[in-house]
C-alpha positions as YAML, in Angstrom:
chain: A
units: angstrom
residues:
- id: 1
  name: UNK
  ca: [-11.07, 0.94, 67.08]
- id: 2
  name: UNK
  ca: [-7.29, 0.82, 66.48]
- id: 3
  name: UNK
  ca: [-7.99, -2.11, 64.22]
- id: 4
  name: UNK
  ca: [-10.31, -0.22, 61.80]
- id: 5
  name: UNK
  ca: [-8.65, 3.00, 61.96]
- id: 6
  name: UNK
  ca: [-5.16, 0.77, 61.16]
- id: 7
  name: UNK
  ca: [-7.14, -1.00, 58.12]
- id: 8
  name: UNK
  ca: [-8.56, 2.11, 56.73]
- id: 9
  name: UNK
  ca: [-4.83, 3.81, 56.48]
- id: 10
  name: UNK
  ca: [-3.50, 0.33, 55.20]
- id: 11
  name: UNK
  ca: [-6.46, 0.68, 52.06]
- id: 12
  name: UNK
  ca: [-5.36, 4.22, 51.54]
- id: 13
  name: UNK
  ca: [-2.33, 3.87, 51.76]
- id: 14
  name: UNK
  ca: [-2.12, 0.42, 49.28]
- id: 15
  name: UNK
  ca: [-4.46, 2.54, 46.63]
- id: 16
  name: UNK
  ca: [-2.46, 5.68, 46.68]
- id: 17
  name: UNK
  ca: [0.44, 3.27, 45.87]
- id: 18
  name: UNK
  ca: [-1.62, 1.20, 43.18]
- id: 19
  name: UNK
  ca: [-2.75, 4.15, 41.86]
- id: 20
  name: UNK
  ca: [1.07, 6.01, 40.93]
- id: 21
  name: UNK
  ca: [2.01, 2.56, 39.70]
- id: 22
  name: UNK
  ca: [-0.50, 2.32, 37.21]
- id: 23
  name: UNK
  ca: [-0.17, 6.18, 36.42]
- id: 24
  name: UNK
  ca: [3.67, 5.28, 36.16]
- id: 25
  name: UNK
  ca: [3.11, 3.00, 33.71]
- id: 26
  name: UNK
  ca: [0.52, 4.55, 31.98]
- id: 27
  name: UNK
  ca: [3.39, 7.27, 31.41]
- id: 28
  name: UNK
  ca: [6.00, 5.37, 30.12]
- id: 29
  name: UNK
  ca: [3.80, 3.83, 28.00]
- id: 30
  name: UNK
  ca: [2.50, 6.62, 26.53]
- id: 31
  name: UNK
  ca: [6.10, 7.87, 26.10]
- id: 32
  name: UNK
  ca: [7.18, 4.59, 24.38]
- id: 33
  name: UNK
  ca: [4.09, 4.89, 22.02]
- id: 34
  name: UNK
  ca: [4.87, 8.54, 21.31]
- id: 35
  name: UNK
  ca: [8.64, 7.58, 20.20]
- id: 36
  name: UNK
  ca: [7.31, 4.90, 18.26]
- id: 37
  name: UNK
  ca: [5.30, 7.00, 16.25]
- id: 38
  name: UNK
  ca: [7.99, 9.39, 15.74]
- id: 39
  name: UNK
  ca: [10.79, 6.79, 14.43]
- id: 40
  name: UNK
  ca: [7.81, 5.61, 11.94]
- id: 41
  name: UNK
  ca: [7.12, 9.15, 11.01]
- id: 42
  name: UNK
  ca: [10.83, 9.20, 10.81]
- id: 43
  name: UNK
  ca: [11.38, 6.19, 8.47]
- id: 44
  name: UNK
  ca: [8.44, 7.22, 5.56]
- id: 45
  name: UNK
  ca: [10.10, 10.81, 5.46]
- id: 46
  name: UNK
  ca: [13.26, 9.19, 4.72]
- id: 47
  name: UNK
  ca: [11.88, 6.67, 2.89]
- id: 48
  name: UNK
  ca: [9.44, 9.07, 0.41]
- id: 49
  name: UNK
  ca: [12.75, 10.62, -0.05]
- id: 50
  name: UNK
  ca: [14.87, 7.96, -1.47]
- id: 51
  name: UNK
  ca: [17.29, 7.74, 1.65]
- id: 52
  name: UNK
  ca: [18.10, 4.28, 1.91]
- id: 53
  name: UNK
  ca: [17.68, 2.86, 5.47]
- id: 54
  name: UNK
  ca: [18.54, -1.07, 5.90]
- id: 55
  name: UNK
  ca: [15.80, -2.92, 6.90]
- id: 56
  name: UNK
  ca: [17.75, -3.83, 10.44]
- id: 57
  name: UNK
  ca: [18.74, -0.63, 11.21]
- id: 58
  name: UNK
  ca: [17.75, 0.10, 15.06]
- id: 59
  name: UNK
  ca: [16.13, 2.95, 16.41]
- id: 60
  name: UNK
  ca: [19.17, 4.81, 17.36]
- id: 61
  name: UNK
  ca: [20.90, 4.92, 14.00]
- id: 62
  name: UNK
  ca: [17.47, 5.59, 12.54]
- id: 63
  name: UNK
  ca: [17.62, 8.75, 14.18]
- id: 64
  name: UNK
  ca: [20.92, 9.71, 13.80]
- id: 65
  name: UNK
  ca: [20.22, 9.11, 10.13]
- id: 66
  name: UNK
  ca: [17.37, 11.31, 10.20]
- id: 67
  name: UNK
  ca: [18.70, 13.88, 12.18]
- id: 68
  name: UNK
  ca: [22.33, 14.20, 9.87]
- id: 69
  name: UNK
  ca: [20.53, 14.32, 6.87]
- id: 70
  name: UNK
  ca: [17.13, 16.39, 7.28]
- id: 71
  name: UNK
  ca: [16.23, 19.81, 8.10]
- id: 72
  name: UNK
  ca: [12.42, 20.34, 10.04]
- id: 73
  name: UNK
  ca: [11.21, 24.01, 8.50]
- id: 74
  name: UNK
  ca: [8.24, 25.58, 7.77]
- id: 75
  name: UNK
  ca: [6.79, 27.70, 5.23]
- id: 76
  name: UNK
  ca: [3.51, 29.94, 6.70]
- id: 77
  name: UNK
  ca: [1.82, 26.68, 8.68]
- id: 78
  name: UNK
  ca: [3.27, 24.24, 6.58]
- id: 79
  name: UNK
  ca: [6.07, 21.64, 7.52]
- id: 80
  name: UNK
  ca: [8.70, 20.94, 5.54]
- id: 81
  name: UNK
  ca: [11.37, 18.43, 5.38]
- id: 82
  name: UNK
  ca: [14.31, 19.28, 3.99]
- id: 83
  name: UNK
  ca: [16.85, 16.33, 2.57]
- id: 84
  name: UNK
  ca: [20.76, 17.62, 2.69]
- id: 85
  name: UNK
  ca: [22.52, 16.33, -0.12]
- id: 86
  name: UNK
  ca: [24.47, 13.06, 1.09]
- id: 87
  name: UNK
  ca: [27.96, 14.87, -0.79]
- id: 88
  name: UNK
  ca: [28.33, 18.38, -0.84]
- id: 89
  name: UNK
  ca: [26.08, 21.41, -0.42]
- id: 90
  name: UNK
  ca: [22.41, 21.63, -1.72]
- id: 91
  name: UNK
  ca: [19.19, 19.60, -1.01]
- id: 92
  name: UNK
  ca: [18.86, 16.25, -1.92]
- id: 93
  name: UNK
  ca: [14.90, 16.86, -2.02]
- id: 94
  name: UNK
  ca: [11.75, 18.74, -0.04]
- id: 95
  name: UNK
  ca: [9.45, 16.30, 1.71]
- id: 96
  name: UNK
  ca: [6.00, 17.93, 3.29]
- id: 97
  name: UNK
  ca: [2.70, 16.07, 4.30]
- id: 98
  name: UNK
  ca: [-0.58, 15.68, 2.32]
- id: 99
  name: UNK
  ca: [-3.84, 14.58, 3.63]
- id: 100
  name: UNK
  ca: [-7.59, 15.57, 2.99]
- id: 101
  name: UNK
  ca: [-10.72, 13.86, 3.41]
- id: 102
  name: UNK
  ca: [-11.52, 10.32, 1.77]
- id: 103
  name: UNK
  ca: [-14.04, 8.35, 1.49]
- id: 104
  name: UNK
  ca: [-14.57, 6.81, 5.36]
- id: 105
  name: UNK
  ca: [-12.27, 9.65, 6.86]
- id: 106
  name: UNK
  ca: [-9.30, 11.87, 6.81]
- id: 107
  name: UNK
  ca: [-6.06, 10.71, 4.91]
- id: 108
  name: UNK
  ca: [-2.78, 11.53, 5.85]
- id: 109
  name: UNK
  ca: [0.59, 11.16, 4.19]
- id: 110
  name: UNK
  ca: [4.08, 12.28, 2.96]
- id: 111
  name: UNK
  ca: [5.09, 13.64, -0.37]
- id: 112
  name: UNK
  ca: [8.58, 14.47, -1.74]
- id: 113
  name: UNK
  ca: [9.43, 16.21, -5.11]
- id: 114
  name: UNK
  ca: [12.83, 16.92, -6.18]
- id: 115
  name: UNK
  ca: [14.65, 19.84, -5.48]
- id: 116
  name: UNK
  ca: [13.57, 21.89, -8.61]
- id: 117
  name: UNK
  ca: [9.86, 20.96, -7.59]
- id: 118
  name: UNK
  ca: [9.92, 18.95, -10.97]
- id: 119
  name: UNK
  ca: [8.72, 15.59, -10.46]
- id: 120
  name: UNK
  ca: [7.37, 13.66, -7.00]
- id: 121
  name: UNK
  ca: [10.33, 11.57, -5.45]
- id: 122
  name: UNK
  ca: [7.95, 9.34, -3.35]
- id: 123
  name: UNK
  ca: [4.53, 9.43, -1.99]
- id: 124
  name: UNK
  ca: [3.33, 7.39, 1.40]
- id: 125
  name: UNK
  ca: [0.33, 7.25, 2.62]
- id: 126
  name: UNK
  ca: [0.34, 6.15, 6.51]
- id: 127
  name: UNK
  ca: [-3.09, 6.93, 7.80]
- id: 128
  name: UNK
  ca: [-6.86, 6.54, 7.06]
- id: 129
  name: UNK
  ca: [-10.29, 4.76, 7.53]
- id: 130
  name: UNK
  ca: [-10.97, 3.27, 3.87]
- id: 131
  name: UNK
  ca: [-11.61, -0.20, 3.39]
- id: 132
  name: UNK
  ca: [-9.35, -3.11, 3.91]
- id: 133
  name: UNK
  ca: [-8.62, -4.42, 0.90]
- id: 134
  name: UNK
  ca: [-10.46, -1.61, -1.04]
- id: 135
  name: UNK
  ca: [-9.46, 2.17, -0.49]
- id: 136
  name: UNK
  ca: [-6.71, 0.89, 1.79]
- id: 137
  name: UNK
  ca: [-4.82, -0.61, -0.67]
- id: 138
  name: UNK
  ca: [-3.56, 2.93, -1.15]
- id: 139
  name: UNK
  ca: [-0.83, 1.77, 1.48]
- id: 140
  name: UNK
  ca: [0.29, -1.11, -0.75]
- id: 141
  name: UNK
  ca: [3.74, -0.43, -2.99]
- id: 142
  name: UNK
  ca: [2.42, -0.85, -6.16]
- id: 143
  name: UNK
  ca: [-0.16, 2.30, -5.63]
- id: 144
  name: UNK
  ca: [2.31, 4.39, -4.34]
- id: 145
  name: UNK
  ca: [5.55, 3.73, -6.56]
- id: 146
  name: UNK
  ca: [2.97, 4.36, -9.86]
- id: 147
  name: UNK
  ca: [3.82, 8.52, -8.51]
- id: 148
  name: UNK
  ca: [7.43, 8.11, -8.50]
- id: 149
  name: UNK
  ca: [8.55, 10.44, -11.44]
- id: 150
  name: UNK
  ca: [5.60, 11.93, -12.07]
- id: 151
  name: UNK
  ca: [5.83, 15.32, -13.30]
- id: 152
  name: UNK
  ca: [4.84, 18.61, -11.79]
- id: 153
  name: UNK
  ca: [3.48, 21.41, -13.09]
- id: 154
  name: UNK
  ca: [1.09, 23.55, -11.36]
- id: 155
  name: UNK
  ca: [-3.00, 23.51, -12.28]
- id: 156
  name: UNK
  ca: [-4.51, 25.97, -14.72]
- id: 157
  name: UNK
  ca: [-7.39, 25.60, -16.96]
- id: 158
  name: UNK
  ca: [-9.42, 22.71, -15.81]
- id: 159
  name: UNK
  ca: [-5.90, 20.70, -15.91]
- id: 160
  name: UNK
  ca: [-4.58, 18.70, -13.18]
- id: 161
  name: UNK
  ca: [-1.29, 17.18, -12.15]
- id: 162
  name: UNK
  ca: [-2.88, 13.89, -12.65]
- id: 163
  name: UNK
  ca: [-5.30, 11.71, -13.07]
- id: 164
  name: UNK
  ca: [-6.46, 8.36, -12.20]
- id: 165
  name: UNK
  ca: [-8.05, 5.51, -14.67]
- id: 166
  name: UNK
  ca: [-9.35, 2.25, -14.30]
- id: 167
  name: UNK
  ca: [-6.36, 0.24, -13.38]
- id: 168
  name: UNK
  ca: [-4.54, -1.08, -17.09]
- id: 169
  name: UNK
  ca: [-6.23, 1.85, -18.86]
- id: 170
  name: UNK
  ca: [-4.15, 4.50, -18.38]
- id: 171
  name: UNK
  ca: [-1.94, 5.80, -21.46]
- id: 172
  name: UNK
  ca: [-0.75, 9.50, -20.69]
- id: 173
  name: UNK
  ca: [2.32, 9.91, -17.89]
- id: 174
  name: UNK
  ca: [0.01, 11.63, -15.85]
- id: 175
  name: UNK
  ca: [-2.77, 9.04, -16.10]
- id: 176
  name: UNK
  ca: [-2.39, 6.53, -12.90]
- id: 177
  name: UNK
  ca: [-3.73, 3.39, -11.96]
- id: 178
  name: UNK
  ca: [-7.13, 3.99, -9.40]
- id: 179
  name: UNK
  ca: [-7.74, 1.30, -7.21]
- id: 180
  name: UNK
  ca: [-10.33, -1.13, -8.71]
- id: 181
  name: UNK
  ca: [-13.53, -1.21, -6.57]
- id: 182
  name: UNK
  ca: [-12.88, 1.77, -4.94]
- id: 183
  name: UNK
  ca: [-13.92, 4.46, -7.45]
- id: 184
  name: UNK
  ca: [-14.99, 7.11, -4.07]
- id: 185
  name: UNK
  ca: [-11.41, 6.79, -2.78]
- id: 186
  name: UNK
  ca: [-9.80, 6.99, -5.47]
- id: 187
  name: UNK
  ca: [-11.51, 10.05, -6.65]
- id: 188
  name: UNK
  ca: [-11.03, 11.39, -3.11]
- id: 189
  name: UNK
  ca: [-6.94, 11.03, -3.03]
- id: 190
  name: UNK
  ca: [-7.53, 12.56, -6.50]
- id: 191
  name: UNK
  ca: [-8.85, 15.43, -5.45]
- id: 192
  name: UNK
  ca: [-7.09, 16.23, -2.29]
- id: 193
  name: UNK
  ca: [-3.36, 15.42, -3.40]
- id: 194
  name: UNK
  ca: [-3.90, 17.54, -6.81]
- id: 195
  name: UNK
  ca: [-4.99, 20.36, -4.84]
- id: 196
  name: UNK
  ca: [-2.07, 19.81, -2.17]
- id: 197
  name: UNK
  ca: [0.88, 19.57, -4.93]
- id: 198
  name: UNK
  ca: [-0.90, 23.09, -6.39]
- id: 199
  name: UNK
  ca: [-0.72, 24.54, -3.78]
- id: 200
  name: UNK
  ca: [2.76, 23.55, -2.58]
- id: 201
  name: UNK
  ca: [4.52, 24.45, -6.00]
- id: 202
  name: UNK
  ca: [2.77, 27.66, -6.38]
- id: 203
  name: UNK
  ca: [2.90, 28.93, -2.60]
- id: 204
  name: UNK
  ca: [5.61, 26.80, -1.08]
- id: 205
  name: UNK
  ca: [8.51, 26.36, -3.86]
- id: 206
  name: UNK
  ca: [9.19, 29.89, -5.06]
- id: 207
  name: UNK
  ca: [9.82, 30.35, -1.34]
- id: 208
  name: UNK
  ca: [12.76, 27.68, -0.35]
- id: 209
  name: UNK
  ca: [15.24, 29.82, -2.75]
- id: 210
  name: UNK
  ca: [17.68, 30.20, 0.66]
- id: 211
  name: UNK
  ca: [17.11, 26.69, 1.56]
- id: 212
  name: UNK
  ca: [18.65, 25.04, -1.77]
- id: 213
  name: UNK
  ca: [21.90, 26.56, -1.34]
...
């Protein structure tokens, strides 16, 4: 009887201590993937911004970097990140996120305009379900530089900020390359990032007077 009772507390007692291992690890994993997440967050926001971070840089100076040289803020329920001039007072630019639906799923990225809200700085897109090799080439450098410079001005009469043509066809400034075989994607970042600079130059901009300074 001893024997059984004795086994029964050993089990117990060997699963209860299984069990906060795994949960211990589970945690710090978890943590890890969080911070992760964070420093990559971290990197396109600096990045979208023209901040130059060295390829090598570790974590630790990433977010030192990060932290000397942009302000978190919000405008209503949008986030904004604010880019503090490397020499003297002023912003070096206003990065916020854009996303909307696509073709397969949501889209999510980072835009950054200048501090005049006059032309985009960068644009990264870091998140979606579109086809590999198709809509997903959105992530690849030559989609996303084509929006550096592009000029702002908000929406009115049928007009937008820009458009995309079939790639080698465009001729105006605001005519971009779409990605070829991937017309529903490409009409889908279309739609969703013209409505998202709109909105953020006529509801967002006027609003950051205090913050230029």
């Amino acid at each position: 009887m001893k024997s059984r009772v004795y086994s029964i507390l050993y089990m117990f007692a060997l699963t209860v201590a299984f069990t906060a291992l795994v949960g211990g690890v589970k945690s710090l994993s978890q943590d890890r993937i969080q911070r992760n997440q964070e420093l990559k967050l971290q990197r396109i926001i600096l990045r979208v911004l023209d901040i130059k971070v060295d390829r090598g840089t570790s974590d630790q100076d990433l977010a030192a970097l990060f932290k000397s040289r942009i302000k978190t803020t919000s405008v209503g329920d949008r986030l904004l990140y604010l880019a503090r001039a490397e020499k003297g007072p002023g912003l070096a630019g206003i990065a916020f996120p854009v996303g909307g639906k696509g073709f397969w799923g949501p889209i999510q990225g980072i835009a950054a305009v200048d501090p005049k809200g006059e032309k985009l700085v960068g644009l990264a897109f870091y998140k979606h379900s579109e086809t590999p090799g198709l809509g997903g080439r959105m992530t690849e450098p030559w989609f996303q530089d084509q929006f550096k410079g592009l000029a702002l001005r908000p929406m009115e009469k049928g007009r937008k900020i820009f458009y995309f043509k079939p790639a080698g066809a465009s001729r105006k400034p605001e005519e971009l390359d779409a990605i070829t075989g991937a017309t529903q994607s490409s009409m889908a970042i279309e739609a969703f990032l013209n409505q998202e600079l709109d909105y953020f130059l006529k509801n967002i901009m006027g609003k950051l007077e205090g913050e230029k300074s």
